[in-house]
C-alpha positions in Angstrom: 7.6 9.5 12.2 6.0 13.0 12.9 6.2 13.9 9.3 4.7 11.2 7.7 2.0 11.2 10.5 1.8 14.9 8.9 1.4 14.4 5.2 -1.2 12.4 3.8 1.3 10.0 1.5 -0.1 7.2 -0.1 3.1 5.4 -1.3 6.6 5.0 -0.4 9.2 3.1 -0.7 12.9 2.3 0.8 16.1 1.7 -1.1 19.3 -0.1 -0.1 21.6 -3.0 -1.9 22.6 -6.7 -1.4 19.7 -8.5 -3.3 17.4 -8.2 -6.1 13.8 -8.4 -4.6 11.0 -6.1 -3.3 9.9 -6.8 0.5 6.2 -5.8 1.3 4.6 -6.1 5.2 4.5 -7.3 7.3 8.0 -6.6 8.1 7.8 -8.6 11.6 6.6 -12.0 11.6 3.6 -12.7 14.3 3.1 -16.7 13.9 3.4 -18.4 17.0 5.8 -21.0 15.8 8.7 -18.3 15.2 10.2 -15.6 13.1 10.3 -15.9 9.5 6.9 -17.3 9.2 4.7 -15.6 6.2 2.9 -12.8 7.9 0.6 -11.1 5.0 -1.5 -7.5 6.2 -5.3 -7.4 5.4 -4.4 -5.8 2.2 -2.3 -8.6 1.0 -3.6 -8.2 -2.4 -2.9 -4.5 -2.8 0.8 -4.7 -1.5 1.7 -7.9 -3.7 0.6 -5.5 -6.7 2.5 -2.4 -5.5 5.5 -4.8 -5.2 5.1 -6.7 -8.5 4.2 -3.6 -10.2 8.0 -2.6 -9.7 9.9 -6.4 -10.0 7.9 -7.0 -13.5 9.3 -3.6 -14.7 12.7 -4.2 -13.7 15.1 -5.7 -16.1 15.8 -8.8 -14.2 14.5 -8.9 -11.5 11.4 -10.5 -11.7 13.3 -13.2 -13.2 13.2 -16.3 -10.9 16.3 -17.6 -11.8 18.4 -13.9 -10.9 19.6 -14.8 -8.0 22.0 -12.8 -5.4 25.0 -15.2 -4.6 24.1 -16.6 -1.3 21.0 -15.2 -0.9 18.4 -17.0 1.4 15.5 -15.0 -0.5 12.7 -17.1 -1.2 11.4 -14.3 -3.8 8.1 -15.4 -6.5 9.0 -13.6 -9.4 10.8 -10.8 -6.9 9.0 -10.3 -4.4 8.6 -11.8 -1.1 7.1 -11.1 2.3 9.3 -9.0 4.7 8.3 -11.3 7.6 9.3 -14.6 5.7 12.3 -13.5 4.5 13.4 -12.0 7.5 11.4 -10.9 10.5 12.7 -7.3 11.7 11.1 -5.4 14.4 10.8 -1.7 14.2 10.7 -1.7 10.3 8.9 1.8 8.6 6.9 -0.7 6.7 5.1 -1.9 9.3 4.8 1.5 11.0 3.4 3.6 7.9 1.1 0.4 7.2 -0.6 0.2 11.4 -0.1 4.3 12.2 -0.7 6.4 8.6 -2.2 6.1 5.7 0.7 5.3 3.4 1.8 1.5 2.0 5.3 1.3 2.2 7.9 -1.6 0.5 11.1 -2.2 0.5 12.9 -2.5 -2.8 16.5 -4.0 -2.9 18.2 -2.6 -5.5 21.1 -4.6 -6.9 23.0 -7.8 -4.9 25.9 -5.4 -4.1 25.2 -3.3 -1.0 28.1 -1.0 -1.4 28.1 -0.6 -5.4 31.5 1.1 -7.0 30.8 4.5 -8.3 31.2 3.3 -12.0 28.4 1.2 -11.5 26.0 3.5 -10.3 24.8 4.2 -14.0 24.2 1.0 -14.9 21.7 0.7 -11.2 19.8 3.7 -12.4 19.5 2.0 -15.9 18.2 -1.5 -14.7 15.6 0.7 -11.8 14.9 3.6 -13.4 11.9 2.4 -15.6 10.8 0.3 -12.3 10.8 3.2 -10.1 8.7 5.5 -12.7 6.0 2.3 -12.9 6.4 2.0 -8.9 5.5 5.6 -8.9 2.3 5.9 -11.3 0.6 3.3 -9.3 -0.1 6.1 -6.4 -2.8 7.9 -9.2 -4.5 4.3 -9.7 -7.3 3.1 -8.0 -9.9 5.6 -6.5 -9.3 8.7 -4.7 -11.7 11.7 -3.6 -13.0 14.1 -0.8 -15.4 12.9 1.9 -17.3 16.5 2.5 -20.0 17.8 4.6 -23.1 19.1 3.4 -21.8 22.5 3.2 -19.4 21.3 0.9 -16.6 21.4 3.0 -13.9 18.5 3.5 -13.8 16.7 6.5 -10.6 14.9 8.4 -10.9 12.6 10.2 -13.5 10.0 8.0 -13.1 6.3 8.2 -13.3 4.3 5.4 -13.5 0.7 5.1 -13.4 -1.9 2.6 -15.6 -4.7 3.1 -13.5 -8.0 2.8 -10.4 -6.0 4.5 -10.1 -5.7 8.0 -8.1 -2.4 7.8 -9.2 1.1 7.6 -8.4 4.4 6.2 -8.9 7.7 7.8 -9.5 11.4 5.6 -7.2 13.9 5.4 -8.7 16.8 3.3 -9.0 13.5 0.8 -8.5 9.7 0.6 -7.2 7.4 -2.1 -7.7 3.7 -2.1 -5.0 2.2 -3.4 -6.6 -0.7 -6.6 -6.8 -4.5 -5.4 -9.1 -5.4 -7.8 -10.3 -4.1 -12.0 -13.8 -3.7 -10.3 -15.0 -1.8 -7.0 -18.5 -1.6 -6.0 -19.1 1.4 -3.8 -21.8 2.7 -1.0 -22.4 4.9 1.4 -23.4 3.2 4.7 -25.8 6.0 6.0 -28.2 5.2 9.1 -31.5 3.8 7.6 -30.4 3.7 4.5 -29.9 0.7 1.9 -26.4 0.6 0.3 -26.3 1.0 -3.4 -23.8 -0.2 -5.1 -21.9 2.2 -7.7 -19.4 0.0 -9.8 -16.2 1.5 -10.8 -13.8 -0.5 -13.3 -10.6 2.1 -13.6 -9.4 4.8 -12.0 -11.6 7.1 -10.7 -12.3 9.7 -8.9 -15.6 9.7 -6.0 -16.4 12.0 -3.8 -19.1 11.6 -0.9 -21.3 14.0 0.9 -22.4 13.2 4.5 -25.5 14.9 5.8 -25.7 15.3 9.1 -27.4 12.4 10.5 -24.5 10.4 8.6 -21.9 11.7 10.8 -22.9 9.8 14.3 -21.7 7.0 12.2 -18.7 5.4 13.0 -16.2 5.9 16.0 -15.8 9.2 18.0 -18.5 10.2 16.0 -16.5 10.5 12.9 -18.2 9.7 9.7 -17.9 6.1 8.4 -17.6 5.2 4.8 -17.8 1.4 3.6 -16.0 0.4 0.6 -17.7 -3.1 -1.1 -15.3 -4.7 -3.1 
């Protein structure tokens, strides 16, 4: 927990066997009526593309009729919410999703949780081009450096989508992981209007806070909103 409190990851993901879907957050159902209840996060969107960005590149496993014996998995295409398939408590997806920075899923990998060593090649085979797709999607969407007006970067900036009731926080930079082909950006700056800056691919922003920018926000920290 300390070291992914300590390094500014955007993306990560945890492997094990017995099925054939990828799990996004939340990982512990919080409906009223009882566990295993659909429990989406605020970014919903962006987590159901990080997980379908892996199932559609998988061999099989976005088919919806590969099915794990038994399984109870109530998967669309291979993926499925954590908390409706079943609610855990305690999961790292929930935990790197509420305390960092860093969208975590779950990916199981193959329907036998304990796979023979002679089938090991044929598990990298059907994942392999999964987990390289999986992977590219941490340099898409936007990404930059919140700095002050000397130029330097600042920690500690919020940044906040509109539409998404979850924010971000600087390191020396931030990336916002894509939810949609086009973002409309603006600096929120006391007194000023928000002008829109549209971006429709990957991209790369930086911002510059003056000084009467930074009593924005909480703490005093500086406060970027993100319009979608």
């Amino acid at each position: 927990m300390k070291w992914v409190r300590s390094i500014p990851f955007v993306l990560s993901a945890n492997f094990h066997g017995g099925d054939l879907v990828v799990s996004y957050p939340y990982d512990l159902s919080k409906h009223p009526l009882g566990h295993e209840m659909f429990c989406p996060t605020p970014d919903d969107k962006v987590f159901k593309f990080i997980a379908a960005t892996y199932a559609n590149a998988h061999e099989t496993m976005s088919n919806e009729n590969a099915r794990c014996g038994s399984s109870r998995t109530q998967s669309q295409k291979g993926i499925v919410n954590a908390a409706q398939w079943t609610s855990l408590a305690g999961g790292m997806q929930d935990f790197n999703y509420l305390h960092t920075n860093c969208f975590e899923v779950t990916v199981s990998v193959g329907c036998d949780r304990f796979p023979p060593e002679e089938d090991l090649a044929f598990a990298w085979h059907e994942n392999q081009e999964s987990l390289l797709s999986f992977m590219e999607t941490a340099h898409r969407g936007i990404k930059g450096i919140v700095k002050d007006e000397k130029g330097n970067a600042m920690k500690g900036a919020r940044i906040s989508v509109r539409g998404i009731q979850h924010d971000i926080t600087t390191g020396n930079n931030y990336h916002l992981s894509p939810t949609r082909v086009r973002h409309a950006f603006a600096l929120a700056a006391l007194g000023s209007s928000e002008v829109p800056n549209p971006i429709n691919k990957t991209a790369l922003k930086n911002f510059f806070m003056k000084g009467h920018e930074r009593s924005m926000g909480k703490a005093n920290y500086p406060h970027i909103k993100v319009e979608e």
